[in-house]
N, C-alpha and C positions, 0 to 999 in steps of 0.2 A: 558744411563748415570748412572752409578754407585754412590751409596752414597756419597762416598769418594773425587771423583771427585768435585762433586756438594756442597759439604762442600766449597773445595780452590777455586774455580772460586766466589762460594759468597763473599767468605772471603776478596778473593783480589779486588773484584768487589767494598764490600767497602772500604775497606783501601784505593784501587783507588780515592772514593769518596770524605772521608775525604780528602784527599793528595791534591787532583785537592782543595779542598774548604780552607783548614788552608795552608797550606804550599807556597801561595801567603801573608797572614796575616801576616805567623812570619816571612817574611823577607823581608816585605813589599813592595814588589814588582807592579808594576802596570801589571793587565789583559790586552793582547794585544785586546785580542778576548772575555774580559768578562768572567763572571762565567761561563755562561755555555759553553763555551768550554774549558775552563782549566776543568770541570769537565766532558765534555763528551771526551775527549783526554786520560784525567787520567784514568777513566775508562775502556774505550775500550781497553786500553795498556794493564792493570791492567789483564784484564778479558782474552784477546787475549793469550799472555804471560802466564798466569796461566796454562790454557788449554793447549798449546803445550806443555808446561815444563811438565805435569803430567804425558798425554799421550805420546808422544812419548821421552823425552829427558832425561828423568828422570832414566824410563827403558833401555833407552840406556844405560845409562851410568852405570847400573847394580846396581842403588839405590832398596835397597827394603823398601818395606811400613814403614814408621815407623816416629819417630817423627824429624831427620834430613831430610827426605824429604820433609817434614808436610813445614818445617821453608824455605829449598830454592824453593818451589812451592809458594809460598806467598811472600816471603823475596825480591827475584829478581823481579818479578812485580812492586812489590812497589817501587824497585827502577829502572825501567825503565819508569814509570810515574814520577817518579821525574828528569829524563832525558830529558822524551817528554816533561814537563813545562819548563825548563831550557832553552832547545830548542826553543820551541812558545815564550820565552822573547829577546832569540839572533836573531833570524828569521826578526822577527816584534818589534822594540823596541819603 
């Protein structure tokens, strides 16, 4: 696992966390399943997400390293954890 890597999988890893923990708050929404799985959903998306997009989707798509990629390796995560919450409220209400 390379530096680089290990930086965006943290990064989204918390933003994940944050997101699963505030982003119930500011729109005050009720926890189907509680804190901790709006935080281990946000997370796991978060960190899942991160990973493929680095390694393989990124280079597909012929991004190179640099700080556009930096933004949609973390950027998309975060917003596909705010999808998976969205979700777990329609799912389960």
């Amino acid at each position: 696992m390379s530096a680089s890597l290990l930086v965006i999988v943290v990064a989204a890893g918390l933003l994940g966390l944050l997101s699963g923990w505030l982003l119930p708050i500011l729109f005050k929404s009720r926890r189907p399943f509680g804190l901790g799985g709006d935080l281990l959903v946000s997370t796991i998306a978060a960190v899942a997400l991160a990973y493929v997009e680095w390694v393989w989707i990124l280079p597909a798509l012929g991004f190179e390293p640099g700080w556009l990629s930096i933004a949609a390796a973390i950027g998309d995560p975060v917003g596909l954890a705010w999808v998976c919450l969205w979700l777990m409220r329609k799912i389960r209400p």
